[in-house]
N, CA, C and O atoms as a Tinker XYZ file with bonds, in Angstrom:
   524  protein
     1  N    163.076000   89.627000  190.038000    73     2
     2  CA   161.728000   89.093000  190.136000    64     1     3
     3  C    161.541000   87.876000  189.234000    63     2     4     5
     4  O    160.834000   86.940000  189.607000    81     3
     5  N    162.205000   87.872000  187.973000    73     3     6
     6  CA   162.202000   86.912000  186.993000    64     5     7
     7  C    162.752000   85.395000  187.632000    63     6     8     9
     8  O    162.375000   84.268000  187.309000    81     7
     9  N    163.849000   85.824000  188.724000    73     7    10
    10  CA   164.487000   84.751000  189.034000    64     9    11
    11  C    163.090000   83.998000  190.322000    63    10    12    13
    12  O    162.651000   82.859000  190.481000    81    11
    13  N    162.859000   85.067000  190.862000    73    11    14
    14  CA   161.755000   84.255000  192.208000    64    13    15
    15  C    160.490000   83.619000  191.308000    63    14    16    17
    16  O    159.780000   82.696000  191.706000    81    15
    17  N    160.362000   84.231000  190.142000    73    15    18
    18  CA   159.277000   83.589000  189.193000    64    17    19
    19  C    159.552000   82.055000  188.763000    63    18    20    21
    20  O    158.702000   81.169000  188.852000    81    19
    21  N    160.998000   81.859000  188.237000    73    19    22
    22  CA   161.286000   81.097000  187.704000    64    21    23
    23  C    161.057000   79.768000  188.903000    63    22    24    25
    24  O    160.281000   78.812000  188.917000    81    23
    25  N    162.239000   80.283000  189.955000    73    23    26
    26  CA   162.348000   79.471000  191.230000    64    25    27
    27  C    160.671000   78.594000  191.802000    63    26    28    29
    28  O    160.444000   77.409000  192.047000    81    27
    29  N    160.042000   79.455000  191.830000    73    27    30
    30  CA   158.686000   79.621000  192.017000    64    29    31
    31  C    157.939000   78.307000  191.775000    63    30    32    33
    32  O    157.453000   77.485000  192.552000    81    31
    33  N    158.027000   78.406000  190.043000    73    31    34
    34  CA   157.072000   77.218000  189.569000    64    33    35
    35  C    158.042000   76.066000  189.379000    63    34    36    37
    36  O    157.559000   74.977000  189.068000    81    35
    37  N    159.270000   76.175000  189.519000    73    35    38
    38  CA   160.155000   75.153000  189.142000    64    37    39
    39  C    159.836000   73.868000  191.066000    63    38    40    41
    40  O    159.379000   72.730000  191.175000    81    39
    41  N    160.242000   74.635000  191.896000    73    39    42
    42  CA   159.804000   74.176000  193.064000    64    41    43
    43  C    157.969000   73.562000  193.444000    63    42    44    45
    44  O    157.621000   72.471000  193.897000    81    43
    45  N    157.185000   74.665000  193.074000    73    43    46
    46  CA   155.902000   74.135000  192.832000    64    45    47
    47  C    155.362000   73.550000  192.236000    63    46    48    49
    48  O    154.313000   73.200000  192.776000    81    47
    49  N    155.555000   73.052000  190.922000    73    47    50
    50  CA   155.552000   72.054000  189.857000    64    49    51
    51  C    156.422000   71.010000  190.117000    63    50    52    53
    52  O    156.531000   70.466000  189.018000    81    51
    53  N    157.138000   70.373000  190.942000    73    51    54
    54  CA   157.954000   69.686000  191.332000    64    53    55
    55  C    157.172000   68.956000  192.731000    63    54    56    57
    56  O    157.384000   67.810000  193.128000    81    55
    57  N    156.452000   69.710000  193.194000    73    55    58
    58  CA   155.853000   69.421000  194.841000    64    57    59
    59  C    154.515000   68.983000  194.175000    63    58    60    61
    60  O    153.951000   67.899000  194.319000    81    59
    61  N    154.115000   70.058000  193.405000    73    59    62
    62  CA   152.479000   69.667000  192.695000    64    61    63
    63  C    152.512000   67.908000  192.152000    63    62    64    65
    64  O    151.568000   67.162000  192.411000    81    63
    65  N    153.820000   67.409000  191.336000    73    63    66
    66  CA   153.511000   66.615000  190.806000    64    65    67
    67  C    153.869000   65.166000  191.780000    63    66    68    69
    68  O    153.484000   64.028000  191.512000    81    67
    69  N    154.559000   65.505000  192.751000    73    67    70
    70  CA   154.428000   64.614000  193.489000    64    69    71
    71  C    153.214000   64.430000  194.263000    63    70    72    73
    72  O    152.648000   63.338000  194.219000    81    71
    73  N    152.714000   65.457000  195.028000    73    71    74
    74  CA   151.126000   65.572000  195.631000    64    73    75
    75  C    150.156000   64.820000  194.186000    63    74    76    77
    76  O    149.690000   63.688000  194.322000    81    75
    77  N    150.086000   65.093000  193.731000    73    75    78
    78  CA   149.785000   64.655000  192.492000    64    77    79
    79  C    149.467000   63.110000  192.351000    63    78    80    81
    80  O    148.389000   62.544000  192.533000    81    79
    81  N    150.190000   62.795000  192.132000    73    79    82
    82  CA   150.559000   61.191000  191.674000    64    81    83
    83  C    150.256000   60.459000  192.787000    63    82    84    85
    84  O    149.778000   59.344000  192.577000    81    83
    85  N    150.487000   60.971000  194.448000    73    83    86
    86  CA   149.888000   60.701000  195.423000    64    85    87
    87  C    148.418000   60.627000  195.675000    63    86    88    89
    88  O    147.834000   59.703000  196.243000    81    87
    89  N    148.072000   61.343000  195.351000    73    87    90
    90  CA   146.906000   61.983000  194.995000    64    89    91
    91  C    145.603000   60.557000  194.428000    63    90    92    93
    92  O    144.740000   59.843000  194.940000    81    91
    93  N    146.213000   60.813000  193.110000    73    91    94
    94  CA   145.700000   60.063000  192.030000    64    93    95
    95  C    145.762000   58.501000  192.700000    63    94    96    97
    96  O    144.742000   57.824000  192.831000    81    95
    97  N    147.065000   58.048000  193.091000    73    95    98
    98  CA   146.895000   56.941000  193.361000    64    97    99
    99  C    145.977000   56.636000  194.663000    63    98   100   101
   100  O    145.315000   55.607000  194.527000    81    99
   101  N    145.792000   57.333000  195.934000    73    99   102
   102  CA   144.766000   57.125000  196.431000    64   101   103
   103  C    143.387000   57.375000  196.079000    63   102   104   105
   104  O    142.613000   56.509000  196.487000    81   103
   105  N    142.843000   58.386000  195.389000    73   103   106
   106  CA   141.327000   58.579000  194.228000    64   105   107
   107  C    141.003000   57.453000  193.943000    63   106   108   109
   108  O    139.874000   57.075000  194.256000    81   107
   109  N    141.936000   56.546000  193.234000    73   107   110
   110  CA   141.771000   55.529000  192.791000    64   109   111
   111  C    141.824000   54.379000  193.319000    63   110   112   113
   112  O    141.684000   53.294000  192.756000    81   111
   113  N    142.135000   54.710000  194.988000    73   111   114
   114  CA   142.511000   53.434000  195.303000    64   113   115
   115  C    143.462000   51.958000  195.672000    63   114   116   117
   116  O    143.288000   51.118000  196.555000    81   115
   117  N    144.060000   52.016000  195.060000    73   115   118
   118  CA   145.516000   51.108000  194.638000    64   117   119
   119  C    145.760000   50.475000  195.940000    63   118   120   121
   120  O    145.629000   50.941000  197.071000    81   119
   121  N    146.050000   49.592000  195.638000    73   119   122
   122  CA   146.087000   47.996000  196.186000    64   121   123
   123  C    147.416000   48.830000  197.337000    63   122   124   125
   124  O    147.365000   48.911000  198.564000    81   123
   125  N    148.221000   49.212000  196.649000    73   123   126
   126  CA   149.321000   50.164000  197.794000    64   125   127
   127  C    149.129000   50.946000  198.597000    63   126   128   129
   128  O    149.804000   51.034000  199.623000    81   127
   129  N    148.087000   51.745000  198.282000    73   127   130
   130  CA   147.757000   52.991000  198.892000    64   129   131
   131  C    146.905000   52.555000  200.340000    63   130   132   133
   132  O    147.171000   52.926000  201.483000    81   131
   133  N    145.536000   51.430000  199.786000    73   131   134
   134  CA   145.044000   50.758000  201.151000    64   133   135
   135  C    145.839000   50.304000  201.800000    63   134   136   137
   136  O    145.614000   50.752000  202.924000    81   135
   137  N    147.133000   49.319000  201.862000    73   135   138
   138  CA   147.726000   48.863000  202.355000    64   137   139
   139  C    148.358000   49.449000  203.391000    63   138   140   141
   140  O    148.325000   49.007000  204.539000    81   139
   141  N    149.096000   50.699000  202.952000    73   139   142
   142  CA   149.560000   51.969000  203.466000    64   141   143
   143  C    148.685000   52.219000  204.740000    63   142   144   145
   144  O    148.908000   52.084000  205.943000    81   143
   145  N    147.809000   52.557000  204.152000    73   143   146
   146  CA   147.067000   53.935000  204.905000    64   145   147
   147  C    145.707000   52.966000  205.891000    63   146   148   149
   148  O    145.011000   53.361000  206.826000    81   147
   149  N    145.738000   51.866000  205.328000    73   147   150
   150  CA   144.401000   51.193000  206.448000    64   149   151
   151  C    145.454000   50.338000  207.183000    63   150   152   153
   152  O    145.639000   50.572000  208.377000    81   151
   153  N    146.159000   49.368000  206.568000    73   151   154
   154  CA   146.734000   48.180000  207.257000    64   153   155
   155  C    148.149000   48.570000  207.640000    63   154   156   157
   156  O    148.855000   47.699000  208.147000    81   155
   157  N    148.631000   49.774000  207.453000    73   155   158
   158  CA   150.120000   49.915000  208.280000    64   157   159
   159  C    149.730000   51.257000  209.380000    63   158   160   161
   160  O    150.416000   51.516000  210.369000    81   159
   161  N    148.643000   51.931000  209.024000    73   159   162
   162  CA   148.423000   53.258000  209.490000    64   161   163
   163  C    146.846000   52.897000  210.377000    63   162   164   165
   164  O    146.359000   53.634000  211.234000    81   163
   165  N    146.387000   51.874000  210.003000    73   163   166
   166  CA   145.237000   52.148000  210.408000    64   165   167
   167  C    143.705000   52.595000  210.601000    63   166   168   169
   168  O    142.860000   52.195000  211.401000    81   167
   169  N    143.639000   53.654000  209.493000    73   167   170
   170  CA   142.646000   54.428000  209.016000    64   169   171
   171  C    141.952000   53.362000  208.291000    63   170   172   173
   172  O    142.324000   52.309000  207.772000    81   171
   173  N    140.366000   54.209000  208.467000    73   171   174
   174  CA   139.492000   53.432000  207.698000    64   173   175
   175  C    139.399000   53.408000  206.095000    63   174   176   177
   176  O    139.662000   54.408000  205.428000    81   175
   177  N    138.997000   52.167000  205.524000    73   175   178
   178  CA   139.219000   52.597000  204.044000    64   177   179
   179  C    138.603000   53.314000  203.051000    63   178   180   181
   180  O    138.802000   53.148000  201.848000    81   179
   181  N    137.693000   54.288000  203.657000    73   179   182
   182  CA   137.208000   55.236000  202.974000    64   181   183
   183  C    137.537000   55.952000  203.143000    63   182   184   185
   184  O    137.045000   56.930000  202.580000    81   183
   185  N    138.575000   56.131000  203.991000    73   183   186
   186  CA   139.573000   57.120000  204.046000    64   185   187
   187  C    140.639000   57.653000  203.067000    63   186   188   189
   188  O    140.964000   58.840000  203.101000    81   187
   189  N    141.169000   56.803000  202.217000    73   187   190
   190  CA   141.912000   56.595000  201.135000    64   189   191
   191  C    141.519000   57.332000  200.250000    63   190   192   193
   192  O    142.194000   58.298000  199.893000    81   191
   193  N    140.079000   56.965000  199.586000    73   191   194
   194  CA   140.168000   57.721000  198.516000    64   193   195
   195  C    139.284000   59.309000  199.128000    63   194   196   197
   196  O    139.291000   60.314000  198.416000    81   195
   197  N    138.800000   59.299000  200.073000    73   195   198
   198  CA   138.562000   60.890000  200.610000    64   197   199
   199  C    140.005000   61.838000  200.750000    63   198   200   201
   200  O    139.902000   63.063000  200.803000    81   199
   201  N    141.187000   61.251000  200.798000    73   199   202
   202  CA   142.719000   62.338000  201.180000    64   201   203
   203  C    143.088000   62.071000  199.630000    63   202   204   205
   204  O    143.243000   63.082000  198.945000    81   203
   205  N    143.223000   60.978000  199.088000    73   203   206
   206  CA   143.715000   61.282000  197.229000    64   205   207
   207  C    142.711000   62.222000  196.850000    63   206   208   209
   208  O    143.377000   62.962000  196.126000    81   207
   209  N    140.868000   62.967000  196.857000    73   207   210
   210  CA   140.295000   63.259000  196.220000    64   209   211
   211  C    141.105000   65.301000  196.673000    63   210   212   213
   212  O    141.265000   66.263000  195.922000    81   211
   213  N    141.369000   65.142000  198.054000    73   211   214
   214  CA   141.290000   66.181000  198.703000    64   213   215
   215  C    142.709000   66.850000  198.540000    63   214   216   217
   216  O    142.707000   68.081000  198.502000    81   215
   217  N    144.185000   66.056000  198.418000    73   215   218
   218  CA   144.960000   66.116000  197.833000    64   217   219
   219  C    145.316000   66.654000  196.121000    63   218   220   221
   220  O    146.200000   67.451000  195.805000    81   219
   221  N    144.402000   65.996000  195.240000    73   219   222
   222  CA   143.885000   66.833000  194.359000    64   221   223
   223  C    143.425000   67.612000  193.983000    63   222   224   225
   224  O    143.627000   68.163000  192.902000    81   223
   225  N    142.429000   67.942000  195.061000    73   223   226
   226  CA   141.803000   70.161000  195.002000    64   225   227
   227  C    142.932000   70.222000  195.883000    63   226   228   229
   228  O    142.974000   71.451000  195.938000    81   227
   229  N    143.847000   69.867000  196.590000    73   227   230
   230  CA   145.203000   71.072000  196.760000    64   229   231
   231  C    145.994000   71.149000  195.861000    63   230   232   233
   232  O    146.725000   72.133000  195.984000    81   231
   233  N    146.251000   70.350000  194.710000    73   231   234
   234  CA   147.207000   70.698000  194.183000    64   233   235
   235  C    146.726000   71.792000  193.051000    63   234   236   237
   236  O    147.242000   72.891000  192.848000    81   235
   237  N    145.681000   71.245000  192.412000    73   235   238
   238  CA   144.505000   72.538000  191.963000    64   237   239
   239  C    144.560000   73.874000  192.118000    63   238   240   241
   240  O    144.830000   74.751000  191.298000    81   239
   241  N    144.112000   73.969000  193.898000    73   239   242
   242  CA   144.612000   74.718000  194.358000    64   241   243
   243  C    145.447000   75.774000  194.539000    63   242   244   245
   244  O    145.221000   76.977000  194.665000    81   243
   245  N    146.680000   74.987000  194.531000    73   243   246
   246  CA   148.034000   76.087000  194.671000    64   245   247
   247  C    148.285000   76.390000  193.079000    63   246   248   249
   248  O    149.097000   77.291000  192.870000    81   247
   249  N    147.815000   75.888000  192.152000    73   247   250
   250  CA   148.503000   75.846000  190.810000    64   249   251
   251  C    147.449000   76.985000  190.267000    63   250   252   253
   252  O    147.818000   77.483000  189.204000    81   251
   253  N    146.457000   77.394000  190.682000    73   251   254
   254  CA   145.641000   78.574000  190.016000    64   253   255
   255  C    146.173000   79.806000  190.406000    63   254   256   257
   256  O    146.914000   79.907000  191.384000    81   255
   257  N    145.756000   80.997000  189.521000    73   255   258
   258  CA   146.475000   82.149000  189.708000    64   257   259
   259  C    145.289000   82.988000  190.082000    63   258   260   261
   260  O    144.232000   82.867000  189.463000    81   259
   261  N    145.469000   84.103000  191.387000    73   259   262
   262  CA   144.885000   84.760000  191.450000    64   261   263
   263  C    143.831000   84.648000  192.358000    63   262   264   265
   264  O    143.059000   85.560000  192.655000    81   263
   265  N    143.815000   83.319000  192.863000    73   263   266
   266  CA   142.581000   83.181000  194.062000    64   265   267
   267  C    143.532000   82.667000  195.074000    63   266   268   269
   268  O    144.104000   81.586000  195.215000    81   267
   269  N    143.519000   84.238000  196.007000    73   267   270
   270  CA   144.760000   84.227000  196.940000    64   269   271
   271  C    144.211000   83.478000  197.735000    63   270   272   273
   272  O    144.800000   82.401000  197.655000    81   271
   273  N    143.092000   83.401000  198.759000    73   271   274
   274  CA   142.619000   82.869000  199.804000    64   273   275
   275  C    142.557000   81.444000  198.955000    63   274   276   277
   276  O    143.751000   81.149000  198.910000    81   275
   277  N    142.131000   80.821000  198.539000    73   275   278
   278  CA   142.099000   79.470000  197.800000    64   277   279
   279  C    143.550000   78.709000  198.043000    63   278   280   281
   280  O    143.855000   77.558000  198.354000    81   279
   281  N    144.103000   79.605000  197.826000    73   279   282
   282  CA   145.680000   78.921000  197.334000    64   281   283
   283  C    146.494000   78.617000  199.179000    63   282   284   285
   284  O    147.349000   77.809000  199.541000    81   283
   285  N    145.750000   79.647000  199.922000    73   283   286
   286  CA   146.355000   79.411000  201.314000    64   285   287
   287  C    145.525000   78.525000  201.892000    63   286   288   289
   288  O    146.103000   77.710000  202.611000    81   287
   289  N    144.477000   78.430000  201.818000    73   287   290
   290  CA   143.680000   77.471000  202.244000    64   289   291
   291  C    144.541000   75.759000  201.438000    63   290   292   293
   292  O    144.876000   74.747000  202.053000    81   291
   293  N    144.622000   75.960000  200.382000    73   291   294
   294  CA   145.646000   74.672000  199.940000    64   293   295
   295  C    146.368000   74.041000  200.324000    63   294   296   297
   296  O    146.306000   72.815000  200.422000    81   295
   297  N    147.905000   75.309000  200.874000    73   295   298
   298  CA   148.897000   75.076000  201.163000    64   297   299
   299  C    148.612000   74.466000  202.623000    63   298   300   301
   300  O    149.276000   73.538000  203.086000    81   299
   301  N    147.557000   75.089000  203.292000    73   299   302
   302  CA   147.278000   74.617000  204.378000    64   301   303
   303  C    146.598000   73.439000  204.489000    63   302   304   305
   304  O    146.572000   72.923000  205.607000    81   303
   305  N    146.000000   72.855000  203.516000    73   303   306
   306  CA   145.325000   71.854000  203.739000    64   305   307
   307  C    146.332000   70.824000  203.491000    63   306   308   309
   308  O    146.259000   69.755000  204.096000    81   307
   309  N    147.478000   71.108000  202.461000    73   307   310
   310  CA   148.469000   69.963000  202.055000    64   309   311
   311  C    149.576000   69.695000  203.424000    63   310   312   313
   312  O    150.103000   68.627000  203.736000    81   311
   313  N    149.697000   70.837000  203.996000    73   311   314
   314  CA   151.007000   70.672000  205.010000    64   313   315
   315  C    150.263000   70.063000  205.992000    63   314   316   317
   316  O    150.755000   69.065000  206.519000    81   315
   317  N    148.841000   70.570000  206.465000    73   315   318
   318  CA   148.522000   69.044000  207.380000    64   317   319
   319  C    148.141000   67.555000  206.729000    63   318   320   321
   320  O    147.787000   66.651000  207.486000    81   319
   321  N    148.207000   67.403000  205.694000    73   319   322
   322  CA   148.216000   65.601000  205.033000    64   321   323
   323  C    149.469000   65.174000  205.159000    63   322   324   325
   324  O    149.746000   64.048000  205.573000    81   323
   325  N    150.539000   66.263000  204.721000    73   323   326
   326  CA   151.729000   65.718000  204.972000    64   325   327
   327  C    152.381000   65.481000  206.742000    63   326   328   329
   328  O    153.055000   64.535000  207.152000    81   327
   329  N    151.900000   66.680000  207.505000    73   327   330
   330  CA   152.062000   66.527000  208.885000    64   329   331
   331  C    151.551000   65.693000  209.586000    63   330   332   333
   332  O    152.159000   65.060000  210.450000    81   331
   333  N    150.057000   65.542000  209.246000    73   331   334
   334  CA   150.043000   64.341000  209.545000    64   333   335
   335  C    150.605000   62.833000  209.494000    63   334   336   337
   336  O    150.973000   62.023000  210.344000    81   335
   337  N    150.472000   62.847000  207.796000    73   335   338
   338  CA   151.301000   61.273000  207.473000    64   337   339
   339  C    152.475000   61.068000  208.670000    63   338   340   341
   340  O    152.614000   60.272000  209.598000    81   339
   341  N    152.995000   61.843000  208.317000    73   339   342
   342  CA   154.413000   61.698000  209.392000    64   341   343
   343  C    154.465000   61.245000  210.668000    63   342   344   345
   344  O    155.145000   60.430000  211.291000    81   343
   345  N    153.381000   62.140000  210.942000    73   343   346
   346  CA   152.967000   61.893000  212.666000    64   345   347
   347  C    152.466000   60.825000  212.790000    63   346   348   349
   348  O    152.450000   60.579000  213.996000    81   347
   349  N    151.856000   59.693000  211.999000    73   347   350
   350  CA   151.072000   58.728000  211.909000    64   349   351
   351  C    152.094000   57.679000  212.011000    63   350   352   353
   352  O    152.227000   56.796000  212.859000    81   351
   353  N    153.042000   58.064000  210.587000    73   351   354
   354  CA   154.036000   57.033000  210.191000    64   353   355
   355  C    155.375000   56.841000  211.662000    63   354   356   357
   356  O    155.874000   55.723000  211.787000    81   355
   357  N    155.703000   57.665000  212.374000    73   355   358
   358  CA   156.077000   57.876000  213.648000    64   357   359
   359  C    155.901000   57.296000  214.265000    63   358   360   361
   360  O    156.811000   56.566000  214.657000    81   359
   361  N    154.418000   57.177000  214.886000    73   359   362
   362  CA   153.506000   56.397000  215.940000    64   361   363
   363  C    153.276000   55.278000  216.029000    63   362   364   365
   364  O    153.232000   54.626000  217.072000    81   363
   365  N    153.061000   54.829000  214.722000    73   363   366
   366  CA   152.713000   53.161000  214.107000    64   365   367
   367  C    153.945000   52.336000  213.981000    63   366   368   369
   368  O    154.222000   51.320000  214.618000    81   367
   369  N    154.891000   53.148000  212.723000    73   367   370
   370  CA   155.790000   51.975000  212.158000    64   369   371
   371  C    156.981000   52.799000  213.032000    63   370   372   373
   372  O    158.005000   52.221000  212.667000    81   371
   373  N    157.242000   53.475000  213.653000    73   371   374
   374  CA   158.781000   54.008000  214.613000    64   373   375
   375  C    159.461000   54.972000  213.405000    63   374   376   377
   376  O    159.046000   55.079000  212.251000    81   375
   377  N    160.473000   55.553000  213.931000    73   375   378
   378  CA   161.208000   56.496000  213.836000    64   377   379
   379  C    162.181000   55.840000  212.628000    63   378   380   381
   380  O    163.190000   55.185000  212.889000    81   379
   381  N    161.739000   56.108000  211.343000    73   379   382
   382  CA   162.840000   55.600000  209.892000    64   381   383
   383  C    163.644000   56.334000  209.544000    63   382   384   385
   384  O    162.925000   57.229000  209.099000    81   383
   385  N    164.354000   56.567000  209.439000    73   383   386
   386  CA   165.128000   57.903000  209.055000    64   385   387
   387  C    165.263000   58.101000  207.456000    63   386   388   389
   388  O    165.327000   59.187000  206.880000    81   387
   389  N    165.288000   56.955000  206.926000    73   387   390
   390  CA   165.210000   57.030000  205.349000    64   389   391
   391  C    163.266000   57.669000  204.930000    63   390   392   393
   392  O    162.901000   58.243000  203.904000    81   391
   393  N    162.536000   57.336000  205.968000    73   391   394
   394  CA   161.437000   57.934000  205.350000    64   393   395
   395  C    161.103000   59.407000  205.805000    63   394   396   397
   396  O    160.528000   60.400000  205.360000    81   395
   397  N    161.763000   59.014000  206.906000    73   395   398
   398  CA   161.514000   60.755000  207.607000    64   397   399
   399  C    162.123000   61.878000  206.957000    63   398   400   401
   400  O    161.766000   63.049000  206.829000    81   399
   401  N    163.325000   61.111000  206.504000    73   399   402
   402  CA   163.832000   62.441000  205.098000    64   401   403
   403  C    163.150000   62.406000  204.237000    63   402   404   405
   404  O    162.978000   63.560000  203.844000    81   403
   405  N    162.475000   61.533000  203.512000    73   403   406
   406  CA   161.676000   61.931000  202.330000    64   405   407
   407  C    160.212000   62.470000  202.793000    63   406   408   409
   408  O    159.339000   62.379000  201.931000    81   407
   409  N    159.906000   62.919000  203.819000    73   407   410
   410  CA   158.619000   63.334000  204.130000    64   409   411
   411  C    159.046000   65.106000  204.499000    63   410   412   413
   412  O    158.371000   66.103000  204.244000    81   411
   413  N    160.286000   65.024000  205.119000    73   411   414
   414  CA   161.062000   66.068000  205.778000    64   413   415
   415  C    160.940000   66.940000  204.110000    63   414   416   417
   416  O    160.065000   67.774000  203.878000    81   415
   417  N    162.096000   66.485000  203.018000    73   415   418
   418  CA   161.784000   66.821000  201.788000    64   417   419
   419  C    160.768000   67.683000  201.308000    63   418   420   421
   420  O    160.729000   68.912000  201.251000    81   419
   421  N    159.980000   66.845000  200.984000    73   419   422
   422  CA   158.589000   67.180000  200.479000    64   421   423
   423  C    157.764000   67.979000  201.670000    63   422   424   425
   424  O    156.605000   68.290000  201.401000    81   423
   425  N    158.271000   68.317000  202.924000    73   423   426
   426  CA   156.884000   69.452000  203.533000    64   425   427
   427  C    158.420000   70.516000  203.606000    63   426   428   429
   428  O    158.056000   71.490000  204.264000    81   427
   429  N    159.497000   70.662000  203.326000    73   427   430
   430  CA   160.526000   71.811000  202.864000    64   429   431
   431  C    159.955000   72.152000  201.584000    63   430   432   433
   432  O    159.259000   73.166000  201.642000    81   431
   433  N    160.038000   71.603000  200.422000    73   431   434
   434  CA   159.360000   71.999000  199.434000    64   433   435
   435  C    158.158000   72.843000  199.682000    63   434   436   437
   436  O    158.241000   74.036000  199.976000    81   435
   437  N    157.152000   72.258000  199.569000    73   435   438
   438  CA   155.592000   72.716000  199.881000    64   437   439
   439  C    156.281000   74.268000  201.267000    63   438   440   441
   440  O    155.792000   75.359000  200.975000    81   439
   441  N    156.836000   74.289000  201.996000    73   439   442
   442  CA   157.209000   75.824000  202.445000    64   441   443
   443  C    158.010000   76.630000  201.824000    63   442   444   445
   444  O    158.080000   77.790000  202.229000    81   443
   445  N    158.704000   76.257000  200.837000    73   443   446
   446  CA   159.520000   76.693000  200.010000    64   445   447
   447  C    159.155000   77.339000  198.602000    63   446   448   449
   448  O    159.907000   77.990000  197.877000    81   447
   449  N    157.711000   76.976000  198.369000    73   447   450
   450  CA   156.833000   77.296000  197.240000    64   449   451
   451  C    156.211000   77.763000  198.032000    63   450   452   453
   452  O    156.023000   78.831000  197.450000    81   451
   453  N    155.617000   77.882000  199.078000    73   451   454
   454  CA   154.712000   78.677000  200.060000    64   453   455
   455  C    155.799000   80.322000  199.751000    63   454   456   457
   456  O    155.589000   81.135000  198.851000    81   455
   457  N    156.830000   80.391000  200.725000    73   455   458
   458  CA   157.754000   81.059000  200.742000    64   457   459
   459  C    157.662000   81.903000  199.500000    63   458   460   461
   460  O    156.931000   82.893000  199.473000    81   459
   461  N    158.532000   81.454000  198.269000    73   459   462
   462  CA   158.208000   81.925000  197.047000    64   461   463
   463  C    157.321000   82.418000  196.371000    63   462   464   465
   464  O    157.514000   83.324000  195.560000    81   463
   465  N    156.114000   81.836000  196.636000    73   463   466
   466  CA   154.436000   82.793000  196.183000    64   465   467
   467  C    154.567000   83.494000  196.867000    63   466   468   469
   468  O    153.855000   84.428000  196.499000    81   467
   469  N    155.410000   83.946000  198.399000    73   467   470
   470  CA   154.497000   85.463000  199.042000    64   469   471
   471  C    155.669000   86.057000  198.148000    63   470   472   473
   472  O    155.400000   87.101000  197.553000    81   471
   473  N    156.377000   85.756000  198.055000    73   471   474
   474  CA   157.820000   86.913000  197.947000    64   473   475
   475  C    157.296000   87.050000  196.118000    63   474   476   477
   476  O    157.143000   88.195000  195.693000    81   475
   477  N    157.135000   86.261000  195.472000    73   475   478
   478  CA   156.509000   86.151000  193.746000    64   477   479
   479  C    155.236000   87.623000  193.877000    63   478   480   481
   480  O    155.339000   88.648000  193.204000    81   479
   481  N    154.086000   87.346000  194.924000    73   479   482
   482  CA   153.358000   88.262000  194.905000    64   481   483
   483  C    153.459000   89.600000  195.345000    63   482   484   485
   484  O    152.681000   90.484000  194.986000    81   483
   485  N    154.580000   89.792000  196.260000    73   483   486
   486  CA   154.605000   91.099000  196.937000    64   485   487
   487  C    154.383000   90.979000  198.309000    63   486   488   489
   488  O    155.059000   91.604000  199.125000    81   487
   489  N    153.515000   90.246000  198.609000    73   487   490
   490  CA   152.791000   90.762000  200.121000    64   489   491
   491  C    153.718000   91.043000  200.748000    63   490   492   493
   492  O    154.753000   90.384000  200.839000    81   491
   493  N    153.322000   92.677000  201.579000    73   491   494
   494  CA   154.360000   93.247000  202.303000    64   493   495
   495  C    154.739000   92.083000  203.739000    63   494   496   497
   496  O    155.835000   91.724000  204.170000    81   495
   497  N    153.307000   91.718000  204.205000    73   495   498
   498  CA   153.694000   90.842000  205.573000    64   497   499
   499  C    154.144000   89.044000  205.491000    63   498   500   501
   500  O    153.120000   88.365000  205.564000    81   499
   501  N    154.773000   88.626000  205.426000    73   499   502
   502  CA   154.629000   87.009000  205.041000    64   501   503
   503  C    153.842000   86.685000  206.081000    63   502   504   505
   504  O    153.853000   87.076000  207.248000    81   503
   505  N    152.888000   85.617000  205.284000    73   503   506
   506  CA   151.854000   84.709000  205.932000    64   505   507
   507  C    150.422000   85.873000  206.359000    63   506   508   509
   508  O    149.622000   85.828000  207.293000    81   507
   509  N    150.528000   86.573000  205.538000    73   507   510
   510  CA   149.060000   87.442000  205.926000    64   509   511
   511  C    148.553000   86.855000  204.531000    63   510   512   513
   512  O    149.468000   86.429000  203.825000    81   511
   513  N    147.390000   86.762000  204.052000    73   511   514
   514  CA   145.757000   86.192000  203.615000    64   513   515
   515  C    146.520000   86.673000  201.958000    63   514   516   517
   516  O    146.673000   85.847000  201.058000    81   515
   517  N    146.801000   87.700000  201.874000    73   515   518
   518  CA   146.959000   88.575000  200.961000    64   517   519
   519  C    145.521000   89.025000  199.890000    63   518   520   521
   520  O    145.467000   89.375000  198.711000    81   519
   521  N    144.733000   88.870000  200.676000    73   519   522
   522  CA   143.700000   89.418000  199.947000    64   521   523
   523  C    143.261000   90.720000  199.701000    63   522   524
   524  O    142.277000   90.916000  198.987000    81   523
């Protein structure tokens, strides 16, 4: 159990701080982040800092202990920002393979810390509420 503990936050603290920094830099804005997300993607630019603010209560989110429904509602809210991006980045700029692995990456992670919290908590069924 010590080892799925360890595994656990080492993987989720690793995903958190990338969501993170993502995060932050759209909240704020950044000359990169509009660029990104209005002028290569399209979206409007109040869009930007509404997914950095929302990105940040997920990472929040998954990093609190004990508010099971909270934390799935998270994971779920992060794997569609990331499913989306992808699907976006796909549609617009074509099929990259250097980015599609690093998006591929990071939503393995985020199921992989998903994964690890049920098996960390017990729940007999994976992917039930565990409430």
């Amino acid at each position: 159990m010590k080892k799925v503990n360890l595994w656990y936050w080492i993987v989720t603290g690793l995903f958190a701080v990338f969501m993170l920094f993502s995060g932050i830099q759209n909240a704020m804005v950044t000359p990169e982040s509009v660029k990104l997300i209005t002028t290569d993607l399209g979206y409007p630019k109040y869009f930007v800092s509404f997914i950095g603010i929302a990105k940040i209560l997920g990472v929040i989110g998954i990093l609190l202990p004990n508010l099971r429904r909270l934390k799935e509602w998270a994971y779920a809210g992060l794997f569609f920002d990331l499913f989306s991006a992808t699907y976006s980045m796909i549609i617009v700029m074509g099929f990259d393979p250097v980015s599609m692995i690093f998006m591929l990456v990071t939503i393995a992670f985020l199921f992989l810390s998903y994964y690890l919290w049920h098996k960390k908590i017990g729940t007999a069924q994976f992917g039930s509420p565990g409430v």
